[in-house]
C-alpha positions in Angstrom: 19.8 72.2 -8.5 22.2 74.4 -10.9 21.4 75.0 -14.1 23.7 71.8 -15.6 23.9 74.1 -18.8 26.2 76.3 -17.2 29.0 73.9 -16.0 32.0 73.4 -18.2 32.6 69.5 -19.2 34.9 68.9 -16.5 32.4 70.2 -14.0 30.0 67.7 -15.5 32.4 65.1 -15.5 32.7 65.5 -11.6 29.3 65.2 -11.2 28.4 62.4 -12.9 31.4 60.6 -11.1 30.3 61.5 -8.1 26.6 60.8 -8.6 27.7 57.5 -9.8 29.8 57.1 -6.6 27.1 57.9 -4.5 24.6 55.3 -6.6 26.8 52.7 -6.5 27.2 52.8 -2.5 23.6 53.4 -2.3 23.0 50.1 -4.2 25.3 47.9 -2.2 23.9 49.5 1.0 19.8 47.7 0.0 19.8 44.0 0.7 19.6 41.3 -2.2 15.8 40.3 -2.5 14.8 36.9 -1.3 13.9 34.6 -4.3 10.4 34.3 -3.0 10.0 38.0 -3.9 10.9 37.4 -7.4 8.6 34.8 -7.8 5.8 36.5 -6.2 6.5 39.5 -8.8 6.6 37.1 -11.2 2.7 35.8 -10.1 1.4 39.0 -9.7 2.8 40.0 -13.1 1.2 37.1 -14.9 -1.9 37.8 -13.2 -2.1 41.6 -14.5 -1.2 40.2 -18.0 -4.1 37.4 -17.2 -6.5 40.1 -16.6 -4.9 42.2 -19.2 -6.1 39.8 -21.7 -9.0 39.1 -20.5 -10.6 42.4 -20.8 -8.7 43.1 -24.2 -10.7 39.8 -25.4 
């Protein structure tokens, strides 16, 4: 990777527009969970906070 300190702004300017080019297709590309996988996040999220609490108590 180059040493970002050395680039003028412009060069920087490029890169993040390109980077954020690249993201952006990149993002489109992955599929839209399923709403089942949100809600399973959601139960295994309140089950760490469960046990969380738990052995804080």
């Amino acid at each position: 990777m180059a040493d970002l300190t050395l680039l003028t702004d412009d060069e920087l300017h490029e890169r993040r527009t390109s980077l954020r080019q690249s993201l952006t297709t990149a993002a489109n590309l992955v599929p839209t969970p399923s709403t089942a996988f949100f809600e399973k996040l959601k139960q295994d999220i309140d089950a760490a906070t469960a046990e969380w609490i738990a052995r804080r108590s």
